[in-house]
N, C-alpha and C positions, 0 to 999 in steps of 0.2 A: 514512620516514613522509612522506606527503602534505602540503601545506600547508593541503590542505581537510577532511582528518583532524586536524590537530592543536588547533583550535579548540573539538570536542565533546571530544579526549582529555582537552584539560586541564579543561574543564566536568565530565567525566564523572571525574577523579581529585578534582576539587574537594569535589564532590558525594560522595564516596565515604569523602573525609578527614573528613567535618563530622559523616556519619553514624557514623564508628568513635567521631570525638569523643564527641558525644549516647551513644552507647553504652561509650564508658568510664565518662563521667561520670556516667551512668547506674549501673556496677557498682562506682563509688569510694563507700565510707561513711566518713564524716568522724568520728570521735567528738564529743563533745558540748566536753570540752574541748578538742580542738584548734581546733575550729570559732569557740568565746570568746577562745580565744590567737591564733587566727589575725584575728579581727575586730579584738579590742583593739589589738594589734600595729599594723595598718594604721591604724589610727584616731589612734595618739598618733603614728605616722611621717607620717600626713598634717598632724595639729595641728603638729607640732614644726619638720616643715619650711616648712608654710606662716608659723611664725612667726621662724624664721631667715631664710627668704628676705627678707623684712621687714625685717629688722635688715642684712643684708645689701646689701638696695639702699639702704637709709637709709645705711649707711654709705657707700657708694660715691657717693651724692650731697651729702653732708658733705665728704667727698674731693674733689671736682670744684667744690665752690662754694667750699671753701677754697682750692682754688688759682686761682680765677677770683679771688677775693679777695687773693692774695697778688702776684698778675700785678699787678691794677690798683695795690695800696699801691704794688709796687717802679715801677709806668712815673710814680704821680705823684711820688714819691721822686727818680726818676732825671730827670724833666722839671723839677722846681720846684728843683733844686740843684745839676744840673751842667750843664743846657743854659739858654740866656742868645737868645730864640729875636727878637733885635733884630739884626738885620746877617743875613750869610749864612748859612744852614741846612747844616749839614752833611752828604753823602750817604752813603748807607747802603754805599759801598765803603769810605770811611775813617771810619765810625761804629762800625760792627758789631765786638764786643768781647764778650769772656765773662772774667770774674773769673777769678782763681787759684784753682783745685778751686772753683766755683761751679758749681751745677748752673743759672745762669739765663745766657741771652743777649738781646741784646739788638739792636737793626737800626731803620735809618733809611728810609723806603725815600721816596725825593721822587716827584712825579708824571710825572716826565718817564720814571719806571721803571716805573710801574705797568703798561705792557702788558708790558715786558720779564718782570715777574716774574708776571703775571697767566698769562701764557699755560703756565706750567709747574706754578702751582699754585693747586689750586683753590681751597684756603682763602683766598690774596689774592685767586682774582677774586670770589668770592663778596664776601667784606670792602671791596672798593672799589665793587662795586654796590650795597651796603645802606649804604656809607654818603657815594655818589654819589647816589641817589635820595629821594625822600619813604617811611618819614620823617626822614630824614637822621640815623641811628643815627651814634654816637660809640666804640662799643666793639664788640668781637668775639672770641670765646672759643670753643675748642674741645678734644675730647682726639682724640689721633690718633695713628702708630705709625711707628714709622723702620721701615725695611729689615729690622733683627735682630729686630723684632716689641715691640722696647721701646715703653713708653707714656709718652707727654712731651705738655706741653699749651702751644697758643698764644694767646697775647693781641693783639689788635690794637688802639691807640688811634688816632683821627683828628687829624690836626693842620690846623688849619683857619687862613685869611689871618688872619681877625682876633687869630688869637693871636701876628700877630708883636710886636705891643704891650701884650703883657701876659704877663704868667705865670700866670695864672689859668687852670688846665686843669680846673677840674671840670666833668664830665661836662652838668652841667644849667644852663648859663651860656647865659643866655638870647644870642636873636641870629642861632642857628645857622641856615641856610638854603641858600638858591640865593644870597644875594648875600653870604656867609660860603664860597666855595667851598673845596674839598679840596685842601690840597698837599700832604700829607706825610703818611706812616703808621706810627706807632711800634709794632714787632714784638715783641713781648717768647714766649721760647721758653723753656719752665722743662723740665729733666731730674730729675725726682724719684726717684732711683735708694732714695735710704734710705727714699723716702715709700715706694715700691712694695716694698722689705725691710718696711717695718711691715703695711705692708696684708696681703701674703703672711702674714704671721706672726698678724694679727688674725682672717684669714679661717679658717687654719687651728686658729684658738682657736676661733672659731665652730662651724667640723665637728665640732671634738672636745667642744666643749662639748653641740652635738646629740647626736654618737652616745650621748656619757655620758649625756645626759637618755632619750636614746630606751631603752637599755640598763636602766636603772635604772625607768621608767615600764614596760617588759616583764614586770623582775622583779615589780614592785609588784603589776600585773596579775595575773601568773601566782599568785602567793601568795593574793589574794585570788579567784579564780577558785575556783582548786584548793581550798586550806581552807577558806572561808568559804561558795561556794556550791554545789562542783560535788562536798564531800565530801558532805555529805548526799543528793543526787543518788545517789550512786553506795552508799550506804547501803540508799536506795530500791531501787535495781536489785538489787544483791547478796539483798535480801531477795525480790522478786519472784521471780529465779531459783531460790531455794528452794524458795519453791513452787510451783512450776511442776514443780520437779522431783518434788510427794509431800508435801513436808516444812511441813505446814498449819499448825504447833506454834510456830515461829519468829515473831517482831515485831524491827518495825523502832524502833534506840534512836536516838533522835534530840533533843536539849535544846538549843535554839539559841536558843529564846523567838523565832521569829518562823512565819515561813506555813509553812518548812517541818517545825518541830515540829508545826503543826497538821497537815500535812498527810500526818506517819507517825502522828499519832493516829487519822484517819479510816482509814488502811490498816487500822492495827492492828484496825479496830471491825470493817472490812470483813470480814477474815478471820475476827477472831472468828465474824460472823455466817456468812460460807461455811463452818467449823467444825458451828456448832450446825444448819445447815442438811442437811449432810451429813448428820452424825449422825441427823438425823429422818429422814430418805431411806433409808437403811440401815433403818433400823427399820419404816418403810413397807413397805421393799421383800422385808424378811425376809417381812411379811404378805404382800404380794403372792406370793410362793413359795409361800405353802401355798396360797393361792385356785386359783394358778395350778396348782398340780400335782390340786390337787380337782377343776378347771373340768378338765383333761388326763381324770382318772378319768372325770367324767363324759360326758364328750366320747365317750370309748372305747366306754362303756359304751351310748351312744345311737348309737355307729355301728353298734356289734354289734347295739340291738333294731331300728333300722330295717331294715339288713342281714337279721335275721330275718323282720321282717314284709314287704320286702320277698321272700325266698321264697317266703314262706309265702303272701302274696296270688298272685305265680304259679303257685304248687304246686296252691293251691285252686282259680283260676281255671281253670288247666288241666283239671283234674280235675272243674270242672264244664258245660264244654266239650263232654264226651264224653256227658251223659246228656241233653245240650240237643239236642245233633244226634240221637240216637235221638227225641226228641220233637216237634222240627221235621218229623224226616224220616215218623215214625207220622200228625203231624197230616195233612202234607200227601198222604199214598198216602188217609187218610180222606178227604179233601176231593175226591180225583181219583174216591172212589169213589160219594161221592153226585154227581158231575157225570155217573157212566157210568148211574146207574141210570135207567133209562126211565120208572119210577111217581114216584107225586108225591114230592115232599123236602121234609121237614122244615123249616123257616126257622129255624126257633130252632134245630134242632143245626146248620144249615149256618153259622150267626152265631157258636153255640161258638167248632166246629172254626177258623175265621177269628180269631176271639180269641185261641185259645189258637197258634195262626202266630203272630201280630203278637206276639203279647206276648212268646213265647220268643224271636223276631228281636231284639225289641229289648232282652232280657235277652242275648242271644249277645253283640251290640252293647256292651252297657254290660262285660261281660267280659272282652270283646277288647280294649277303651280298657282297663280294669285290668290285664291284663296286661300292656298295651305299655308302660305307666306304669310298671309294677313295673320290669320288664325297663333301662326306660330308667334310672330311677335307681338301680338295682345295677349298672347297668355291664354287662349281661350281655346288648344289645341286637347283634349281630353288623350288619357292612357288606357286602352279597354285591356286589361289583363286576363290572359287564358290560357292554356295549353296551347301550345302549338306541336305540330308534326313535321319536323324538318325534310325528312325525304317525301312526306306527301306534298309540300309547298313547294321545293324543289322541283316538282314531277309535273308541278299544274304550273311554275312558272315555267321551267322547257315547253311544255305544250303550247304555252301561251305566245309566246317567241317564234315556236318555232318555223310558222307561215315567213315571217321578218328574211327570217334567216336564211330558208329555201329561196325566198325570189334572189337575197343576194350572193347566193351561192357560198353559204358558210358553216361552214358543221357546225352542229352543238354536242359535248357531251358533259354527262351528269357522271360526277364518282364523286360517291359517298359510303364511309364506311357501314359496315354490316351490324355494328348496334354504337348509335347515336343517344345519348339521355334527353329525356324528356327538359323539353324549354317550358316556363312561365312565362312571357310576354302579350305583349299587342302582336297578333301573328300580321296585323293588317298592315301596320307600320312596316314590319320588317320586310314582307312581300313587296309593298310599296320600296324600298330603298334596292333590294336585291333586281326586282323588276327595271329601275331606272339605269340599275350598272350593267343587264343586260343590253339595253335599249342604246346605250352609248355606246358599249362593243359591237351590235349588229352596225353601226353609223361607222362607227370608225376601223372598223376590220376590212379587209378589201376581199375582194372571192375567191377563194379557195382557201380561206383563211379559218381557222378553229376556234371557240369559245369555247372553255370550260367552266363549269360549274364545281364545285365541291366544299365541303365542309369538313371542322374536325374542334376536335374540344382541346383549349389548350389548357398550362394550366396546373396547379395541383388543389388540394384539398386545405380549407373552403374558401379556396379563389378561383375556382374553374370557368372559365370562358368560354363559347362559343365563338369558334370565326368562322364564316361565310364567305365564301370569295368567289371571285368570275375574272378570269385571268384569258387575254384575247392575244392576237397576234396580229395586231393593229400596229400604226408607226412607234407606236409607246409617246410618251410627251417626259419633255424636255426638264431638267431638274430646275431650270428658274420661272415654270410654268407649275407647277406642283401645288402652289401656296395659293398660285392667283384664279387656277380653274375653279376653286370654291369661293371666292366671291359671285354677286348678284349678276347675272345680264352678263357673263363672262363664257365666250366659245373660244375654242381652241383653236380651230379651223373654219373660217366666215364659209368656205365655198362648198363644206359642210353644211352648214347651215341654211343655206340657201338650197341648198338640194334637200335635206330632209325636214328641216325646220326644226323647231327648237328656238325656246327663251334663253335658255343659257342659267335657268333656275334649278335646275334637277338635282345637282352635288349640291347646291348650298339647300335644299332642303333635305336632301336624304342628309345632311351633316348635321342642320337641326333635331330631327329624327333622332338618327342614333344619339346623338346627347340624351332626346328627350327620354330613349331606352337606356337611360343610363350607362351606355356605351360606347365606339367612338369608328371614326374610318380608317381607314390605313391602305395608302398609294403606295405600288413599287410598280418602278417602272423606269427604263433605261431610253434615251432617245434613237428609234428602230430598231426594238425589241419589244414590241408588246408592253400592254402594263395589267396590271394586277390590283382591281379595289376589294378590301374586306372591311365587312363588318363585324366588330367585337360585339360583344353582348354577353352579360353575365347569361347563369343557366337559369335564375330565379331574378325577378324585378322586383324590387321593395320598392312601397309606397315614401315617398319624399317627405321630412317631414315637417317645409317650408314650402310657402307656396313659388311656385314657378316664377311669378314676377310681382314685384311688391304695387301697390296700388297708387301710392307716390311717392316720390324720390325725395328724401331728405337729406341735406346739405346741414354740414357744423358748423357752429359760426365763431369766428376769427375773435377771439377777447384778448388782450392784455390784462 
């Protein structure tokens, strides 16, 4: 591995380690008791040791200011009654002396030694500059460790000129200074061999005495965890998981006389109430059963009369279809025959025979809406799929319109781009729906007013659309009229209606239509500004692959 690679490896192993972490500790559950044992635990090992450490250093510094204390008794002891510091000083090669099995020594060291011994150690050079300089210290104390790593501690006293005339060493005797200088320094070195046996033996009374308190403070814990808080806990639980599993019958006993006795009383009330609750639910619901299976009966039974009537509006519709076209077709060979006759013509029958056109037209009409209705809501409307040619259906609807238009003084124009893609649909369907948005533009346009026609492919790739649109300059309709013109037997304008006629069926089946081309309508229109209907339509029709309407309606039934 690289040197330049191994900087992101170990980033990249780090980052890798912290996430498994996060996601173990993530899938670790603690139980609630071990969680209390394990907090408690840490809480009396933290108390316990922070208050032996305590006891600990306290003692260790009881230990060290005792023997700083028992250094100073023995150098004034050994100064005030065996040394006589009148005449010559003794130096510390024929001074230095330790007792018979004594753990203390003792050393002279004059100043004509002091670099001699200063330079080897550092506790004399320290001790000769603190108590060579301001503020001219008299003592010096430390603990510190031979070779074998034993611990022995040193005392240092000053012996200063003025004491060659007196025996007076205590420490705070006034005088001391620069004109008091330093000659001598009394060493005292104590080896506490039995002190450091007791200490060892105090210290290990200490741990033991911790671990027993810590040990003892756990159980104590645990006892009152466990019995006192975390049994009723688990009382709690235990009863929960009963019912949870079904078993609603069960209560939790619980007599502690505190929060958590109250708080298996409120369970207890709880469940009572989800008890009595159920029960009335059940008993609702039994009702519901029978509404439901009534509402089912009847349901059936109004699919079967609609289903009937719608036939039977086909059946009859159809069947009056046939004596309409013998009537139309009678009227009009009469109407062609008073045009051929050369003598004069009647006015009043020529106004009939025109009546009796018009009115059968618009009787075929309102027939033809009924039976496409009928048709549509039985399910029984068929899809004929084929090519169709937009600018040629376009061209034959214009032409088809266009008599409409001329008598009411309305233009028509057709734009349509110069390459349109071939459509798949029922071209008859679409004709039919385009045809009717004409026929409502010619009704509601006034004269001099313009229709347009046009197409364009919206869209991209493979959702491309076809929209169709016929956009008038009519009064437009009103935006809280929008939703309601396509319900059934619904006109816009009655005095409309009266004048051209019309069911009021046209948009709600061209709405059926386009659904049934898989497609949809779409109204813009501002009130006195014209409006604008299109139709979407994919550019290819896929066969559905459910049928149109199910045969009977099935209804879920309500269980507990």
């Amino acid at each position: 591995m690289s040197l330049a690679m191994r900087p992101y490896t170990i980033k990249a192993a780090y980052a890798e380690a912290c996430s498994i972490g996060l996601a173990m500790a993530k899938t670790i559950r603690i139980s609630l008791a071990n969680k209390c044992q394990l907090l408690f635990g840490a809480a009396v090992v933290l108390i316990l040791t922070a208050a032996l450490s305590v006891a600990w250093v306290g003692m260790q510094t009881l230990i060290n200011e005792g023997q700083e204390d028992q250094a100073r008794r023995v150098a004034d002891l050994w100064l005030n009654g065996n040394i006589e510091l009148i005449g010559n000083i003794p130096s510390a090669k024929n001074t230095r002396s330790k007792a018979d099995n004594s753990d203390i020594t003792l050393s002279i060291i004059e100043q004509e030694e002091f670099e001699q011994h200063t330079k080897a150690d550092q506790f004399l050079h320290e001790t000769v500059h603190l108590f060579s300089t301001p503020p001219f210290r008299n003592e010096q104390f430390c603990e510190t460790h031979d070779t074998d790593s034993r611990t022995y501690y040193r005392y240092a006293r000053a012996i200063r000129k003025s004491h060659r005339k007196t025996k007076d060493f205590s420490l705070n005797r006034p005088g001391t200074g620069v004109a008091d200088p330093l000659e001598m320094i009394l060493l005292i070195e104590i080896w506490p061999d039995q002190l450091q046996r007791h200490e060892i033996l105090i210290q290990a009374y200490i741990v033991a005495a911790g671990l027993l308190a810590i040990l003892l403070a756990i159980c104590v814990f645990w006892f009152i965890t466990t019995r006192l808080i975390l049994s009723p806990v688990r009382v709690l639980r235990d009863t929960a998981e009963k019912i949870s599993e079904g078993d609603t019958n069960i209560r939790a006993d619980i007599n502690t006389g505190d929060e958590f006795q109250q708080l298996s009383e409120m369970f207890n009330t709880m469940v009572s109430n989800l008890n009595a609750n159920e029960q009335q639910l059940r008993q609702i619901n039994k009702g519901l059963d029978l509404k439901l299976g009534e509402l089912a009966e009847h349901n059936v039974a109004l699919f079967e009369a609609d289903k009937i009537k719608g036939e039977f509006l086909a059946n009859v519709s159809h069947e009056l279809r046939t004596p309409l076209h013998s009537m139309i077709g009678f009227a009009e060979i009469l109407e062609e025959t008073l045009k051929d006759r050369t003598g004069p013509v009647d006015e009043k029958r020529k106004r009939y025979i025109a009546n009796i056109i018009s009115s059968s037209r618009r009787l075929l009409d309102l027939i033809n809406d009924l039976l496409d209705l009928a048709k549509i809501e039985a399910g029984r409307l068929e899809v004929q799929v084929g090519p169709l040619s937009i600018a040629d259906a376009a061209e034959g609807l214009i032409n088809l319109i266009k008599p409409q238009a001329q008598k009411a003084q309305i233009d028509l124009r057709l734009k349509l781009p110069k390459e349109l893609p071939a459509v798949t649909t029922d071209a008859g369907k679409v004709q039919q729906i385009i045809f009717n948005f004409l026929a409502n533009a010619v009704k509601f346009t006034p004269p001099g007013g313009l229709i347009t026609l046009w197409a364009e492919v919206i869209g991209t790739e493979p959702t491309k659309k076809l929209r169709i649109a016929v956009r008038d300059t009519g009064p437009g309709i009103p935006e809280d009229m929008q939703e309601k013109i396509f319900e059934k037997f619904t006109q816009l304008d009655s005095t409309v209606t009266r004048e051209h006629g019309g069911t009021g069926l046209g948009l709600t089946i061209s709405r059926d239509l386009a659904k049934l081309l898989q497609g949809r309508i779409e109204l813009e229109s501002k009130d006195g500004q014209g409006a604008t209907f299109s139709l979407v339509i994919p550019l290819e029709y896929t066969s559905p692959s459910t049928p149109l309407m199910p045969n009977k309606p099935t209804l879920p039934a309500a269980n507990i």
